[in-house]
C-alpha positions as CSV (number, residue, x, y, z in Angstrom):
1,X,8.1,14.9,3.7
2,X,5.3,17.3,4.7
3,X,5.5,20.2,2.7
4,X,4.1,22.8,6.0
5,X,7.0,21.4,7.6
6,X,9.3,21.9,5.4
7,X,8.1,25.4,4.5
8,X,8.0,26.4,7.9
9,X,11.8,25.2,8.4
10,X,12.5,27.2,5.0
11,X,11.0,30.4,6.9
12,X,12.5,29.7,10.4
13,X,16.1,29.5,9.3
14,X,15.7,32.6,6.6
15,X,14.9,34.8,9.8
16,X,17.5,33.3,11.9
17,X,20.0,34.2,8.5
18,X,17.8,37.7,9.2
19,X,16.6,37.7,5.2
20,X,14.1,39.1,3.9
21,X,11.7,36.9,1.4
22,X,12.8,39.4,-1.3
23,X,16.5,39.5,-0.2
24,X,16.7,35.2,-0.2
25,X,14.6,35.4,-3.5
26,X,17.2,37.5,-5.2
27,X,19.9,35.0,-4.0
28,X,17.9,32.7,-5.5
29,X,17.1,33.8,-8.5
30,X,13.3,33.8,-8.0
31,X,10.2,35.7,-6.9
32,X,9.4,36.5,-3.2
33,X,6.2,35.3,-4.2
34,X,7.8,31.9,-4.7
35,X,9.6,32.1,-1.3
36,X,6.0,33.1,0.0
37,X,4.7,30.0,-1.7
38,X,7.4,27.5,-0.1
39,X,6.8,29.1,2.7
40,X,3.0,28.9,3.2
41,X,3.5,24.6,2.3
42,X,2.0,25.5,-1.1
43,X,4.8,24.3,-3.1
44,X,8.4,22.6,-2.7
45,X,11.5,23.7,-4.3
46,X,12.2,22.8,-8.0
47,X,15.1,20.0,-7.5
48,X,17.5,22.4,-9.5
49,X,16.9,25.1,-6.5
50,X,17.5,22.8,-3.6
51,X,20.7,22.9,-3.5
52,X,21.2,26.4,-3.8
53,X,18.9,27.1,-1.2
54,X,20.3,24.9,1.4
55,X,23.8,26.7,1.1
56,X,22.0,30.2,0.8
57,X,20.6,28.7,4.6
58,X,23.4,26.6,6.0
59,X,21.6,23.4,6.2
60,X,21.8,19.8,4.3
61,X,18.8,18.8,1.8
62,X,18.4,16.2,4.1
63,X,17.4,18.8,6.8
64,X,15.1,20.8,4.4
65,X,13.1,17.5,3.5
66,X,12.7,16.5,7.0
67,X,12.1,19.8,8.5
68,X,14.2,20.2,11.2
69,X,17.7,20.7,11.7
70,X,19.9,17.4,13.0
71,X,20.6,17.1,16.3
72,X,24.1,16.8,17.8
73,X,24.9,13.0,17.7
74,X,22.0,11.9,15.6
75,X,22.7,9.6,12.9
76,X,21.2,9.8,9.7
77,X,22.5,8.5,6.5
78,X,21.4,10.0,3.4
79,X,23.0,10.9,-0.1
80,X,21.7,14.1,-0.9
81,X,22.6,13.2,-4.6
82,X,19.9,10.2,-4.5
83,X,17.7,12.7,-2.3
84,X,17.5,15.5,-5.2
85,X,17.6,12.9,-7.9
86,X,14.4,11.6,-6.1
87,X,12.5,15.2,-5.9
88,X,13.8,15.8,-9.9
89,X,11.5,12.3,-10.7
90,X,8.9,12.8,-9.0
91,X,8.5,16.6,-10.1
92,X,8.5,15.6,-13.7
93,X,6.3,12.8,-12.9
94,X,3.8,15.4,-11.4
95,X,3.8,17.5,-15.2
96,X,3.4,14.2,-16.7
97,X,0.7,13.4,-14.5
98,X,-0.8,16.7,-16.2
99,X,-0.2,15.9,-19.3
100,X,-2.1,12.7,-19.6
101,X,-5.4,15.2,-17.9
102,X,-4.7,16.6,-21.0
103,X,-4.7,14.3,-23.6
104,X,-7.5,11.9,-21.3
105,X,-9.7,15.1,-22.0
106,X,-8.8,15.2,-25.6
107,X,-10.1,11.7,-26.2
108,X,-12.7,12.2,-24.2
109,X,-14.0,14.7,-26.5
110,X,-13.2,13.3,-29.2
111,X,-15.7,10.3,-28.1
112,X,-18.9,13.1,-27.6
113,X,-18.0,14.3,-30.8
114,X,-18.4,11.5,-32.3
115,X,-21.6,10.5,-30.2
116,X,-22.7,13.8,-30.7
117,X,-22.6,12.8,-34.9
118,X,-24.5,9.5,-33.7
119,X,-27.8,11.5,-32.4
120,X,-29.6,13.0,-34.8
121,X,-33.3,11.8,-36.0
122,X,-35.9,13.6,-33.3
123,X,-35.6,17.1,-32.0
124,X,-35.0,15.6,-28.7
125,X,-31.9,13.6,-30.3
126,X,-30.2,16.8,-32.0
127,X,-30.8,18.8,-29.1
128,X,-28.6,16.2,-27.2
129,X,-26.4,15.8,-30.1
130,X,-25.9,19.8,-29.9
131,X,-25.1,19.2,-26.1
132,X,-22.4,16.8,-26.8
133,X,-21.3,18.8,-29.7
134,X,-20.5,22.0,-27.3
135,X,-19.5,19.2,-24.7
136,X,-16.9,17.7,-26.8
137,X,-15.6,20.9,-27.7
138,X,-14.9,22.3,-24.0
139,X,-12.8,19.0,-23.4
140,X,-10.9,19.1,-26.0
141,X,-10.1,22.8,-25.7
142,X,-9.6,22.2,-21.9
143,X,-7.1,19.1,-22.4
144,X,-5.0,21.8,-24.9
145,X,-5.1,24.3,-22.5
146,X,-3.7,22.1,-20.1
147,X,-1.1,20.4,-21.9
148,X,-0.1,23.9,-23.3
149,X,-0.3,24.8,-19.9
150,X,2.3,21.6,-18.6
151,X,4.6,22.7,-21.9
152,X,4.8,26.4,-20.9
153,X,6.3,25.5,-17.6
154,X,9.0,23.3,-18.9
């Protein structure tokens, strides 16, 4: 599944419907930015959208993962049920993915914090402890962002 290809197949069969990005996005239920961005190969389809789109287009989700329509007597045997079920897992393994950033981040700062608690003594080891200190804090406020990030989309 190459996400170019399938975006371009997206955009080839919404002009051949003559729709505009706007006019498929409001069939949809989304932005034409989103169209723009399935479009472009910059994103799939959220598995709950598939098969709206492929009846909004007239093809089978089979034909929007591969890219192309199917041929008149070509055989291919796929359950589009197993097909969306597969694209539902990995998409929620892709926000798990970013939630483990997250809390890898967290615990990462959490360790220069503490190792930032360790250094002190010399001016040379507070100026590294004070390093680690603002270190420790930029993870850990990165890995919330993120996983607040991850939770917002859900």
């Amino acid at each position: 599944m190459n996400q170019l290809v399938t975006g371009s197949f997206i955009a080839q069969k919404r002009k051949e419907k003559n729709l505009t990005q706007a006019q498929l996005a409001e069939q949809l239920g989304v932005s034409n930015k989103t169209i723009s961005k399935w479009e472009c190969g910059k994103c799939m389809p959220d598995y709950s959208i598939i098969p709206s789109l492929c009846k909004e287009l007239e093809i089978t989700v089979s034909e929007l993962m591969d890219g192309e329509a199917k041929e008149n007597g070509s055989i291919r045997i796929y359950d589009e049920q197993q097909i969306l079920d597969l694209i539902r897992r990995v998409q929620e393994l892709e926000k798990q993915k970013q939630t483990l950033y997250g809390i890898i981040l967290i615990v990462m700062g959490i360790a220069l914090l503490a190792l930032s608690q360790v250094m002190e003594g010399s001016v040379f080891r507070d100026f590294l402890g004070g390093i680690f200190l603002g270190l420790s804090i930029g993870e850990m406020l990165t890995g919330v962002y993120i996983i607040g990030a991850g939770f917002a989309k859900k």
